[in-house]
C-alpha positions, 0 to 999 in steps of 0.5 A: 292897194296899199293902206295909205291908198285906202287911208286917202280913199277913206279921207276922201269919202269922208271930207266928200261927204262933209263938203267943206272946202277947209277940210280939204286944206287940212288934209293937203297940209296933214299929207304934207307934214306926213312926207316930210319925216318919211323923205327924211328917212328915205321912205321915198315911196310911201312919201311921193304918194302922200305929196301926190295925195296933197295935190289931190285935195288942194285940187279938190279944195279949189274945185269946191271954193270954186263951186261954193256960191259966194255972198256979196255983202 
């Protein structure tokens, strides 16, 4: 297990706990902005997990606005 595998398991624990569907949209468009110098500079590894890791939390993000009652005004 690598540090950016505990990181995203500490990221989930966290905005698990905070049970905003926000939090998950950020983090997805954090990793995202994370990737991008690391394709750039060749990392493809540590880059592919964090685009793997953006569509865990845009799943997860759904999963929870989808969940979330909704009032009718």
């Amino acid at each position: 297990m690598k540090a950016q595998d505990i990181g995203f398991l500490i990221a989930i624990g966290v905005l698990l706990s905070l049970r905003t569907p926000r939090g998950f949209l950020w983090a997805g468009l954090g990793s995202l902005v994370l990737a991008i110098p690391l394709f750039a500079g060749w990392i493809f590894f540590t880059a592919e997990r964090l685009t793997w890791y953006a569509a865990g939390f845009f799943l997860l993000y759904l999963l929870f606005s989808l969940l979330r009652p909704h009032t009718v005004q």
